[in-house]
C-alpha positions as CSV (number, residue, x, y, z in Angstrom):
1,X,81.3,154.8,110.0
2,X,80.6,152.4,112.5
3,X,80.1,148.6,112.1
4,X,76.4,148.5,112.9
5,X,76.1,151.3,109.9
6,X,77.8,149.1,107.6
7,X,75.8,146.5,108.1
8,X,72.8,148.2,108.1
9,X,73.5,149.6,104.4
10,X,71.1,148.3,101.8
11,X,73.8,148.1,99.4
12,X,77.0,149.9,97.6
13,X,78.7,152.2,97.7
14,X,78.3,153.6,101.1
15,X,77.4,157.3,100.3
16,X,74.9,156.6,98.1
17,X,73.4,152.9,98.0
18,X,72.2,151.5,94.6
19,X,69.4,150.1,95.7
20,X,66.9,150.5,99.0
21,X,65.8,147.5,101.3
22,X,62.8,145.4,100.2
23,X,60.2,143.6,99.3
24,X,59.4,145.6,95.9
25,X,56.5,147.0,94.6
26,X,55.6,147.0,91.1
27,X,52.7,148.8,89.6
28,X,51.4,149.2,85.8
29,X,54.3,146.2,85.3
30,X,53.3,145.2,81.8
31,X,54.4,141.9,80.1
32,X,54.5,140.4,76.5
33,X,55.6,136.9,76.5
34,X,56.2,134.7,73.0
35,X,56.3,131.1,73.4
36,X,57.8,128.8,70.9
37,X,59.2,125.4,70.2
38,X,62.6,125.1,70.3
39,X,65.7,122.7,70.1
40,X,65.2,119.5,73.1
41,X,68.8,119.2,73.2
42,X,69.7,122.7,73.3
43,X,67.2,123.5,76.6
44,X,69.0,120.4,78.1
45,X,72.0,122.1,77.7
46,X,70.8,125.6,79.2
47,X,69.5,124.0,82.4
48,X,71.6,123.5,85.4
49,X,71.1,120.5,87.0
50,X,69.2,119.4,89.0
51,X,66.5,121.5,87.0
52,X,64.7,119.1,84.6
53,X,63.2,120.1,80.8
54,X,59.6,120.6,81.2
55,X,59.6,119.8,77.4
56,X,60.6,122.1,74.2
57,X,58.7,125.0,74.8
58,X,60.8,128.5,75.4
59,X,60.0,131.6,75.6
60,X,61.1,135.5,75.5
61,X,59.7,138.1,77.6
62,X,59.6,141.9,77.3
63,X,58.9,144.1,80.4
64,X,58.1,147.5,80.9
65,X,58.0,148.7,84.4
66,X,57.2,152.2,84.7
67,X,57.4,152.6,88.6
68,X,59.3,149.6,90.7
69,X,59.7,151.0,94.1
70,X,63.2,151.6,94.9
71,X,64.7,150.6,91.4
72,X,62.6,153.6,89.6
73,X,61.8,153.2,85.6
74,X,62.8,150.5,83.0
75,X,62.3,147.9,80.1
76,X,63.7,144.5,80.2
77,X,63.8,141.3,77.9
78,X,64.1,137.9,79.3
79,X,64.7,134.4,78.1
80,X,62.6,131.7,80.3
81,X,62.6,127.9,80.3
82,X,59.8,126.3,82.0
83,X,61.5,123.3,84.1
84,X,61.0,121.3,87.1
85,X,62.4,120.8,90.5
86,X,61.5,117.9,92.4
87,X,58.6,117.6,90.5
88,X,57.5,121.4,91.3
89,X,56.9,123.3,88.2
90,X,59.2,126.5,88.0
91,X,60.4,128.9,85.5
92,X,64.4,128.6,84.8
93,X,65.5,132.8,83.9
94,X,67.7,132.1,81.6
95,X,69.7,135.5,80.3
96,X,67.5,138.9,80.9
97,X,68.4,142.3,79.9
98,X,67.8,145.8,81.3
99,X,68.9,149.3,80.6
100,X,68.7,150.8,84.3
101,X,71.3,150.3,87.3
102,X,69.4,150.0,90.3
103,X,67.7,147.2,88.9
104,X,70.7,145.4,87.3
105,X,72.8,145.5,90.4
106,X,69.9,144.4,92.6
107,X,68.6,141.7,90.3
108,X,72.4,140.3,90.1
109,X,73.1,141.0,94.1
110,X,69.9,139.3,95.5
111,X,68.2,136.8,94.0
112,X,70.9,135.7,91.1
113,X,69.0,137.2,88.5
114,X,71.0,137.0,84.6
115,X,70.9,140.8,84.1
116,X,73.4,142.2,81.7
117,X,72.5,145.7,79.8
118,X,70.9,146.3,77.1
119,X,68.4,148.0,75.2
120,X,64.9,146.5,75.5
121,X,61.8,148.3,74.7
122,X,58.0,147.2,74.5
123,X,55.4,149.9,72.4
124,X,52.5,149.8,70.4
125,X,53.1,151.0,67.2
126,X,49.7,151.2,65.5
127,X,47.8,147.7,65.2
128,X,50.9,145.9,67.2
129,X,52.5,145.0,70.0
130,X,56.6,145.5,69.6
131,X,59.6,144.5,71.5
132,X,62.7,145.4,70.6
133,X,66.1,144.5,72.0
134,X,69.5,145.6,71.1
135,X,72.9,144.3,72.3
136,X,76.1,145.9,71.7
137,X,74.0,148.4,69.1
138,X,72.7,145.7,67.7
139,X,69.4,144.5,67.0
140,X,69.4,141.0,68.7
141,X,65.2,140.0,68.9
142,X,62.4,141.5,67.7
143,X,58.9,140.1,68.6
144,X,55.2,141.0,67.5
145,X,51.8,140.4,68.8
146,X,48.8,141.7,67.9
147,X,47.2,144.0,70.2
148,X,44.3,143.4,72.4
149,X,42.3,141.1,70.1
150,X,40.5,139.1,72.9
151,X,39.4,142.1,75.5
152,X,36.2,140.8,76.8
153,X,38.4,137.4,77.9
154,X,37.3,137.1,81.9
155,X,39.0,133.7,82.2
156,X,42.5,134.8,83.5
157,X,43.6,131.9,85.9
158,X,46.6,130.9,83.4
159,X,47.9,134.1,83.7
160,X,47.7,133.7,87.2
161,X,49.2,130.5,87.7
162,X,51.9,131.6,85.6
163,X,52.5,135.0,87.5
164,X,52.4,132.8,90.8
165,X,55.1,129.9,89.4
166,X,58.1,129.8,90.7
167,X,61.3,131.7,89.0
168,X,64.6,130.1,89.3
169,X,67.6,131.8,89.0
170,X,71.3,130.5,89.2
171,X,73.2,133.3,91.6
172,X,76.9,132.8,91.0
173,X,79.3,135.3,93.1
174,X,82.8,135.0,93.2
175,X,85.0,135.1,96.2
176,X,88.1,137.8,96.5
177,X,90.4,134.6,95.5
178,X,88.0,134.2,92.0
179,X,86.6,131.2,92.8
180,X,82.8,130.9,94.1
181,X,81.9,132.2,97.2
182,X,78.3,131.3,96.1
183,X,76.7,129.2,93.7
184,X,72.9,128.3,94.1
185,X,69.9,127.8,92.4
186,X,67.2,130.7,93.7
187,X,63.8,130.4,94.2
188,X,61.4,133.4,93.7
189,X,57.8,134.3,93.4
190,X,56.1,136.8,93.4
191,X,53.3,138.2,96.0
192,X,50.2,140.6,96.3
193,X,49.3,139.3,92.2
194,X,46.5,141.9,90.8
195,X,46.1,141.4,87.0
196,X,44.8,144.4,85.7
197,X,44.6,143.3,82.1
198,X,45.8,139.8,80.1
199,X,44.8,139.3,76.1
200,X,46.3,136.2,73.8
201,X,46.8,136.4,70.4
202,X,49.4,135.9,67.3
203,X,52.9,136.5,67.7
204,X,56.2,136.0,65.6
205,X,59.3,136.2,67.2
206,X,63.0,136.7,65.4
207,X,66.3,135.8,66.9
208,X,69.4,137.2,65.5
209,X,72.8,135.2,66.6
210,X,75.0,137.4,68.8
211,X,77.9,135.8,71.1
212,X,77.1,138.6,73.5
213,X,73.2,137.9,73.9
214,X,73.0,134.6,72.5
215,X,69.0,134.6,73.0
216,X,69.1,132.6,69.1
217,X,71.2,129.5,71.1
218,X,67.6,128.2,71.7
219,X,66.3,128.6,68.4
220,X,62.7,129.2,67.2
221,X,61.4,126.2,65.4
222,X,58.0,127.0,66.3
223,X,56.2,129.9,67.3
224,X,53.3,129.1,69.4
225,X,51.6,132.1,70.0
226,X,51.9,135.3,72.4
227,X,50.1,137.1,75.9
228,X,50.3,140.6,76.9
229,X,49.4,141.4,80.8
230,X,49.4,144.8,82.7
231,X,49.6,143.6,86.5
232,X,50.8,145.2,90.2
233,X,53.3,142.7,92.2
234,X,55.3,142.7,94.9
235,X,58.8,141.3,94.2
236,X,59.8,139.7,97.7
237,X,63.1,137.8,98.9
238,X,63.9,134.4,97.9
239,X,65.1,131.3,98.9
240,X,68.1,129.0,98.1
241,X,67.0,126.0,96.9
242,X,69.8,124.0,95.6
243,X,73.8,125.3,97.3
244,X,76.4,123.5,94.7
245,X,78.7,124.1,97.6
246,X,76.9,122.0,99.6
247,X,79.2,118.6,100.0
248,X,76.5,115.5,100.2
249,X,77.6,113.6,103.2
């Protein structure tokens, strides 16, 4: 293989890269979100500076993507801090968890996203919404939300601006020697935003301690309440907005 084919390859391993070149499409990408008061001290703590707390408010995410171009089928969970940088309002991705490949390596390579695996899951099981998520084959969260008790909302501009915010990941990769051959805060968001569906409603949300997936770190003092959203988005590149390698002159 010549050099121009190496450095043409998407990704690893040569014979058969993991993952294809973007930007990625998402369709029928479907979302319930929990928010919750949580512990001031303890978001402090989960931030990298030069991220700021945007207050106490957390929340956990469940995802079920049935068709991302070029990753294929999954379910996810995510833990998100809504921060600031600069002033700019952005949301921190603080631990996420998948149970397909592609999207793990690609998530990790790219754009620094926390993806370990694990076993997340989003259903309706009668009346309710469910997520599940199991670490290790254990049950580590459970949330609940009632299902579509708002349907005739029209009003979906904070869904919107939240789909729009900016995420911000922290992409650590090591060098051959161990130490890092990057460190930087990521900037993402998404494109090409159709919401084909967003309700609110009640929610509860349980944490179970694990040192694996320790989601329960920010614990829930608080649970605010919960919104479900079916949408098509395109997950593009990002951009580097903070390089801890970076010596200030």
């Amino acid at each position: 293989m010549k050099k121009s084919d190496v450095l043409s390859l998407p990704s690893m391993p040569l014979q058969s890269p993991t993952y294809p070149i973007g930007p990625y499409r998402f369709f029928n990408r479907q979302y319930m979100t929990i928010q919750y008061h949580s512990d001031r001290d303890a978001i402090r703590e989960a931030l990298p500076e030069p991220l700021e707390p945007a207050g106490d408010i957390v929340s956990v995410q469940w995802l079920n993507l049935p068709d991302g171009e070029g990753f294929g089928a999954y379910e996810a969970a995510a833990q998100i801090i809504p921060c600031t940088f600069n002033g700019e309002a952005c949301n921190f991705v603080s631990q996420m968890y998948v149970n397909n490949t592609p999207p793990l390596a690609g998530g990790r390579e790219i754009w620094g996203y926390p993806m370990k695996f694990g076993k997340a899951s989003l259903n309706v099981n009668g009346d309710t919404l469910t997520g599940n998520l199991e670490y290790a084959s254990e049950p580590v969260a459970v949330g609940t939300m009632v299902y579509k008790h708002d349907p005739f909302r029209t009003d979906l501009s904070r869904e919107q601006e939240l789909l729009a915010r900016r995420q911000v990941t922290l992409k650590i990769i090591p060098d051959i020697d161990g130490t890092p051959a990057i460190a930087q805060l990521v900037g993402v968001k998404f494109e090409n935003i159709h919401i084909k569906g967003a309700w609110t409603g009640r929610a509860r949300l349980q944490l179970t301690p694990s040192v694996n997936c320790p989601l329960a770190d920010l614990p829930v003092h608080e649970v605010v309440g919960g919104f479900h959203m079916v949408t098509d988005m395109t997950l593009p590149y990002g951009e580097v907005m903070h390089d801890y390698l970076v010596k200030k002159s």
